[in-house]
N, C-alpha and C positions, 0 to 999 in steps of 0.2 A: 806519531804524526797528528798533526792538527785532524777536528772532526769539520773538513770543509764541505758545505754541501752540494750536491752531484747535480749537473744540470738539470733545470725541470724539461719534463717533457712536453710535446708540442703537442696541445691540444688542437681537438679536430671539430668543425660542425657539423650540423644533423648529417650533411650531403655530401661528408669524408673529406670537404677542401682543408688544410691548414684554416685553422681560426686566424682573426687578425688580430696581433700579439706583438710583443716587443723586437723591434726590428735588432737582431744578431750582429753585435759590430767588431769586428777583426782589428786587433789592437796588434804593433808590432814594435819591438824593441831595437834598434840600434844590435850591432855585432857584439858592439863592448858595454854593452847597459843590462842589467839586472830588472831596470824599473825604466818605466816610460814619463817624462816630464813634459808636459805639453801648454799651450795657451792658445785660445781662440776667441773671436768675437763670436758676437750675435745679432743678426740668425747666423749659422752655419750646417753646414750638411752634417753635423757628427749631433748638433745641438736635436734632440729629436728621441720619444716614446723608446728607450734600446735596452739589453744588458749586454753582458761580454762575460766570459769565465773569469776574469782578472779582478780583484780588487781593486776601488778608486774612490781616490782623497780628491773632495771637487769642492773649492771656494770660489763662490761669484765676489770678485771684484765690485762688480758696478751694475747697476738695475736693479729691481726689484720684482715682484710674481708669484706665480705659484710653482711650487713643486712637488712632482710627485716619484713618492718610493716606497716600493713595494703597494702595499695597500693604504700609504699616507698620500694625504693633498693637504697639502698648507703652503705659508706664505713664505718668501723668502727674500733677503735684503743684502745687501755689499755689505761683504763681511760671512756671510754664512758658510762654514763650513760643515762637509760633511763624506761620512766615508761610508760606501756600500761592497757590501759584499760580493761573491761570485753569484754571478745569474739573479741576480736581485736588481729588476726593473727599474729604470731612473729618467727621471727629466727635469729640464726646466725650464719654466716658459716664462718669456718679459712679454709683456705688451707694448707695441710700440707701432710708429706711426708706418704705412709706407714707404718702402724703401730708408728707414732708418736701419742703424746700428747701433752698436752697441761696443766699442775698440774693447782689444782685452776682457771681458766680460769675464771670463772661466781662466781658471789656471789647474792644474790638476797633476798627479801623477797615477798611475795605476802597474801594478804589480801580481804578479802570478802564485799563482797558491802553492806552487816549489820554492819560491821566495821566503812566503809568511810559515813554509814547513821549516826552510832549512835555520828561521830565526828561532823558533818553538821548540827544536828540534839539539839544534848545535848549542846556543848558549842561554844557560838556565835565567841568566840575568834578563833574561830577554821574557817573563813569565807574564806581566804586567799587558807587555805586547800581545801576548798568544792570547788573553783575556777578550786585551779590545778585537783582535781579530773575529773571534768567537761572536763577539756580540755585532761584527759587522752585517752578520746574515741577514739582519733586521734594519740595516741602517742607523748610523751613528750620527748625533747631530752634535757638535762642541758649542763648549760656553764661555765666558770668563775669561778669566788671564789665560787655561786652556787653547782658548779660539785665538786668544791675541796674537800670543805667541805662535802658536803654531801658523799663523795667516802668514808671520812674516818668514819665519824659518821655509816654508813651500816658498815661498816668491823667490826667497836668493838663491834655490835648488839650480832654474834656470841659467843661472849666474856661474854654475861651476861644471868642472871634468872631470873624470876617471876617479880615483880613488875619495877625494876629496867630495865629490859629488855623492856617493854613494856615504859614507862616514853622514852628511848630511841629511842626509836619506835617514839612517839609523838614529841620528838625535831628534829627528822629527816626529818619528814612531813614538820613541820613548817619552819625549813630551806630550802627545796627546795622549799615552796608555796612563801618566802618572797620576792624575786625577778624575776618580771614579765619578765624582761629586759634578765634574765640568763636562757631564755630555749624558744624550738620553738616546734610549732606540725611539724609533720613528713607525716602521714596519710592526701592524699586529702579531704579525704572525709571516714566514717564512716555507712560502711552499714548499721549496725545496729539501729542506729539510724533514719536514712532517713525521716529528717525533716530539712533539710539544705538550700542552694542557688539553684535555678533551674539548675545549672550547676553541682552541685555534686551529683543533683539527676538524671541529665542523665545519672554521672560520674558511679553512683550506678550503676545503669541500665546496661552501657555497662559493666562491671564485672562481673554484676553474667550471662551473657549471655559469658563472656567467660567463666567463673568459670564452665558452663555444656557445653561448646561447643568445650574447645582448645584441644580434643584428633581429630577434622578432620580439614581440611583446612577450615578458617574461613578468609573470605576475607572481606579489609576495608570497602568496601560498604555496607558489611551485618552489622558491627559496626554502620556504620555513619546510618542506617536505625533508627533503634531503636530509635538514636538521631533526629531524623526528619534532617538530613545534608547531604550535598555534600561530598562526599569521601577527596574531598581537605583542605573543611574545618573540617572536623571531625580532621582530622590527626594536623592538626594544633591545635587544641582546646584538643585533648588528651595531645599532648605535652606540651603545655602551664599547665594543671590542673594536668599532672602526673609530670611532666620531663623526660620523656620516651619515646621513638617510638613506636607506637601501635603494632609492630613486636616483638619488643623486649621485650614487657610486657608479649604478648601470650606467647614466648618463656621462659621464668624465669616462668612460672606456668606448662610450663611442665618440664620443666630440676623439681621442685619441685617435682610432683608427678614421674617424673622417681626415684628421691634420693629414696621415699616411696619404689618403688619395688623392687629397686636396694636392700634395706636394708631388706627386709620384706618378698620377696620371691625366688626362681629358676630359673626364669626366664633368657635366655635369654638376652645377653646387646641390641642386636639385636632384638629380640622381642619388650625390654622395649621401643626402640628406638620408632618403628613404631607405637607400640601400645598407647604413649605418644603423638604421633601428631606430631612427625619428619618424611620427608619422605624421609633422607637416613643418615647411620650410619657417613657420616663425616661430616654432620653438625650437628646432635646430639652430637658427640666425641668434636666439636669446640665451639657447643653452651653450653654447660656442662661446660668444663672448664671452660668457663668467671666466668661463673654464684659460682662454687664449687673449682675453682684453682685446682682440682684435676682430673684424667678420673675417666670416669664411673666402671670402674673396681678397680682401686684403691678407689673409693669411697664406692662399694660394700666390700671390703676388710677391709676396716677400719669399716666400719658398724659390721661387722660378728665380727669384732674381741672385738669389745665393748662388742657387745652380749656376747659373751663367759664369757666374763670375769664378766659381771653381772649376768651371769648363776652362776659361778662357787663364788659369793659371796653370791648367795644365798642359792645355797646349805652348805656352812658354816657357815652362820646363824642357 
């Protein structure tokens, strides 16, 4: 069997609450589907900081922005595809105006790790597969003729049924596994599995110590401790392993959980601000935007309005 990694555990803060962490998203298949095929705009309630245990193949269409996976933030464009792993953190965020959208934005399918066992497993032809899977834990990004093809092969999945659908399914695999050349990991390192290089298991390490710690001032030294290191080289050795400033990593985990409350409850933008681990509203209001292209209010705006509107289809359901 595949070596798939086992979900990460739920880190805690100093005061034993659940940390705020990637919101848990319950993926469900049809009676007669193996794989889940889906498309939605943007905003939407699934669009948002999540993992799930299932593998997922996610091509934005239309928009552009940043995205984040695992411990990556970079930009992202129509066209970009990308496949993540089980329990491997994902999002991605457009900026856009109030009350805009975004039609079709996402197109995706996602599949369960008895799926990518039983292709790994049953037929040898299938090895190439089992490869990229492997390397999903980290987030896979496509390239080239890779990307091209495969954009279009996911899009006419929608288009098909029952056997034929799935046969599709399998050439679509097999075309992103066939070139190693047309795709890169994304993700330094892969908590979940935390059996890596001595360096991505510090990399681990200093994570999930911000993962429970970035709602107070967390200062480099306390980072570099952990690491057994000098504040100077710590900072230098995060850089190097993330691409990031260990400032501005703290900061994109909380601008994240502020999106959470922003969307989720009453709060105060003010509240959200401080109680997020900013300690004053205009560099929350500055450090927000980079992160969302939008403010925090505009961003609570656009949240509620989603909401509503997936209220109001479900009740006509």
């Amino acid at each position: 069997m595949m070596n798939r990694p086992a979900p990460s555990p739920r880190l805690r803060s100093t005061d034993g609450s659940p940390s705020a962490g990637p919101a848990l998203e319950l993926i469900l298949c049809g009676p007669r589907e193996s794989f889940r095929w889906a498309t939605h705009d943007y905003p939407h309630h699934l669009a948002k900081w999540h993992h799930h245990p299932e593998y997922e193949l996610h091509l934005v269409r239309e928009g552009a922005g940043r995205m984040m996976i695992g411990d990556h933030v970079g930009a992202f464009e129509p066209g970009s595809l990308i496949l993540t792993g089980p329990n491997l953190p994902h999002n991605w965020v457009s900026a856009l105006e109030p009350g805009a959208t975004i039609r079709g934005r996402d197109v995706l399918v996602q599949f369960t790790g008895e799926v990518a066992d039983t292709l790994a497993r049953a037929f040898p032809e299938f090895s190439d597969i089992a490869q990229l899977l492997e390397e999903a834990a980290f987030g896979v990004e496509f390239a080239g003729e890779t990307a091209e093809v495969g954009r279009k092969k996911l899009c006419e999945i929608g288009n098909l049924e029952g056997a034929h659908r799935l046969l599709a399914f399998l050439d679509l695999m097999a075309t992103l596994a066939a070139r190693r050349a047309d795709r890169r990991t994304l993700s330094r390192c892969a908590p979940a599995l935390g059996q890596h290089t001595p360096a991505s298991r510090k990399l681990e390490r200093v994570i999930a110590f911000v993962g429970a710690q970035f709602r107070r001032d967390i200062t480099l030294q306390e980072a570099a401790d952990i690491c057994t290191m000098e504040a100077t080289a710590f900072s230098r050795f995060f850089k190097h392993q993330t691409g990031h400033n260990f400032s501005a990593y703290v900061n994109h985990l909380r601008v994240q959980a502020a999106c959470q409350l922003l969307a989720s409850s009453d709060k105060s933008v003010t509240d959200i601000c401080f109680e997020t681990g900013f300690n004053n509203t205009a560099n929350f209001n500055r450090r927000f935007f980079v992160v969302c292209g939008v403010t925090p209010s505009a961003y609570r705006a656009g949240a509620r309005a989603v909401q509503h509107v997936g209220l109001a289809e479900a009740s006509a359901a």
